[in-house]
N, C-alpha and C positions, 0 to 999 in steps of 0.2 A: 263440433261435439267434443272432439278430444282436447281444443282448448278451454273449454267450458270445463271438462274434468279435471284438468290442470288447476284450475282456477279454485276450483270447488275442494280438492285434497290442500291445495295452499291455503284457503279461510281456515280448515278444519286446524290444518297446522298450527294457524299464529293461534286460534281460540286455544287448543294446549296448552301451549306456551304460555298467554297469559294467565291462564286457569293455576298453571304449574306453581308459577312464578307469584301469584297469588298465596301459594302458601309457604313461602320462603320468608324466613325471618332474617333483616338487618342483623348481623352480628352485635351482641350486648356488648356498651361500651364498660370498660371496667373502671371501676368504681375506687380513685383514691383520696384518702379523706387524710388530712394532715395535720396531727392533734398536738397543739400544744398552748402556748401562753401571747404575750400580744403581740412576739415577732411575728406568727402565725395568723393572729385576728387583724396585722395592719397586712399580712400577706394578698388578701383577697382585694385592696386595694389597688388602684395605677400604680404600676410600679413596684408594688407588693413580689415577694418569689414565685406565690403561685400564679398570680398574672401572668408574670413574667415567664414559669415556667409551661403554661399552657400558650402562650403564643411562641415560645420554642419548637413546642409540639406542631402547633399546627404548620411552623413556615418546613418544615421539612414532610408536609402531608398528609399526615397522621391524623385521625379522628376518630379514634376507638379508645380513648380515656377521657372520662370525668371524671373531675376535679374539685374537691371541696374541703371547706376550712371549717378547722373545728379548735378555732384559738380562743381563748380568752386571757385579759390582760393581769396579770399578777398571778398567775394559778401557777402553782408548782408540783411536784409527780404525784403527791398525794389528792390534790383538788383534780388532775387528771384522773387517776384509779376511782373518785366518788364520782365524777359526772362521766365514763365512760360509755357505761348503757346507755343514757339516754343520748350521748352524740355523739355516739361512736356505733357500738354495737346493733341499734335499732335503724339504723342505714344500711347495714347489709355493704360496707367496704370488700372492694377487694383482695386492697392494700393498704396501709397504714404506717406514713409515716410517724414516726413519736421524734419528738421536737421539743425536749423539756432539759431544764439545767440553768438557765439565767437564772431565775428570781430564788433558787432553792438555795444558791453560793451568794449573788448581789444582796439578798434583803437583809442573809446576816448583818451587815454592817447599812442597810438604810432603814432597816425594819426595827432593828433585833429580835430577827424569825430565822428563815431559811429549814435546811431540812441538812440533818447528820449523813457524812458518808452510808452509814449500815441501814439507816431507815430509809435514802434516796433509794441504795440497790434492794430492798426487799420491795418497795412499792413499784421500784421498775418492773423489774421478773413480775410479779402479779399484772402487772399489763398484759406484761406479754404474752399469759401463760392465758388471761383471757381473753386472748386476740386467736391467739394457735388455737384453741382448743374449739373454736368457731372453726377452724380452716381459714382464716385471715393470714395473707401473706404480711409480713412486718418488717419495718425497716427503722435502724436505728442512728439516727443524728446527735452528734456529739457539739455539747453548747459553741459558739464560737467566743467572744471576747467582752471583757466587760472593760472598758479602757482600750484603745490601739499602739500603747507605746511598742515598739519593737525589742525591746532590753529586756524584757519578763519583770518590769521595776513597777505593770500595772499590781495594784493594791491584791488582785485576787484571783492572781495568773495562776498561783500556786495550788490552787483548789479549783480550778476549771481544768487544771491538767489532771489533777486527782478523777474529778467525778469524769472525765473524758477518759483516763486509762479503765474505770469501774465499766461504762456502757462497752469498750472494745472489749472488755472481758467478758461482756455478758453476752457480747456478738458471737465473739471467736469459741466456748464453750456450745452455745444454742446454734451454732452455724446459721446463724442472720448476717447480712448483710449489714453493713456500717456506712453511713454517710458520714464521715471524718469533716464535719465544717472547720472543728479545729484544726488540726494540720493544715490544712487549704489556708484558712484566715492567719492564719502566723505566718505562713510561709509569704503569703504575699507580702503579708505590710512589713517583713522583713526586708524587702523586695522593693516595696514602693511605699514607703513613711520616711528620707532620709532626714528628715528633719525630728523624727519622731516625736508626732505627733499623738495626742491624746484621745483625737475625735476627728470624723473630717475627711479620713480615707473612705471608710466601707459603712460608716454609723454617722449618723446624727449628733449623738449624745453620750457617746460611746457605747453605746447598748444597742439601741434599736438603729436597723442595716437603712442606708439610703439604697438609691436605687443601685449603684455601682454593687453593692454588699445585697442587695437583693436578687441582682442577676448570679454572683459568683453562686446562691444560695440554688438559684433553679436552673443552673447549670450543672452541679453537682449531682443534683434530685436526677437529672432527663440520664446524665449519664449513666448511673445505677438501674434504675429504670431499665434505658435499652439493655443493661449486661445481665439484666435479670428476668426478662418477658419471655 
């Protein structure tokens, strides 16, 4: 009889427990969406940074971030600021990296476009102000290189350092977070181009990153990331 009772308060127990456990929700995974131009749209490819940087995530255990791309190829801060609502803000991110500055300094001279110092930073802040104003966390990535020479003799070193000093000011003032691609990418191919090299280290084409220039990109993303969750 008394192990029948036993028996009988143990069913009742596990029924609980499942019962319980029933209405416990999986932790929401957070939601980061990575908005920029076609470094961004080749990102979501093999090899791509965020490939790349969600299989970082996962070899160390992790599975509480999604990840998603929201590049498209030639767009510069202002085609950012116009298609934002619709792929950006109507996801509901958690986080947001912004990833723009090639094609607003390159198209000058392949285009004859690009976007002026005073108009790239008024259209940045307007991102941002409506990324914050939702409670979106944000984070800021400075262009890395149009050219890999190590000498600063690429054509348009001098205004990738420009708009890269304008986004750490807009960091270090708004206390956001900076993902410095540039610093990382000079320093290296100072480091490892001795031949300097124009293309070949971290790019393709000098613009768009191979896979070696796609890891160093979601390597930098995972670090910031952990110093900021």
């Amino acid at each position: 009889m008394l192990c029948r009772k036993n028996i009988t308060i143990l069913s009742c127990t596990t029924i609980l427990l499942v019962a319980m456990m029933s209405f416990i929700k999986p932790d929401k995974k957070k939601k980061i969406i990575f908005f920029g131009d076609s470094i961004t749209q080749m990102g979501i490819k093999p090899g791509g940074y965020i490939t790349q940087l969600d299989s970082l995530i996962k070899k160390e255990g992790i599975d509480n971030y999604q990840l998603e791309g929201a590049g498209i190829g030639g767009n510069k801060v202002y085609d950012l600021y116009l298609r934002m609502d619709t792929d950006v803000l109507s996801k509901n991110p958690d986080i947001v990296f912004i990833y723009v500055g090639i094609n607003d300094i390159w198209h000058k001279v392949t285009h004859g476009t690009g976007t002026d110092p005073d108009k790239y930073e008024v259209f940045y802040k307007a991102i941002i102000k409506k990324l914050t104003d939702r409670n979106i966390k944000v984070v800021l990535c400075t262009p890395t290189v149009i050219g890999e020479r190590n000498d600063y003799s690429n054509q348009q070193d001098g205004e990738l350092n420009m708009y890269s000093n304008i986004i750490r000011n807009i960091a270090q003032k708004q206390s956001i977070p900076v993902c410095d691609l540039r610093t990382v990418f000079v320093k290296y191919l100072q480091e490892n181009n001795p031949t300097n090299q124009e293309k070949g280290i971290l790019t393709t084409d000098r613009v768009h990153l191979n896979d070696k220039g796609n890891l160093m990109v979601a390597q930098q993303m995972w670090k910031l990331i952990k110093e900021n969750r």
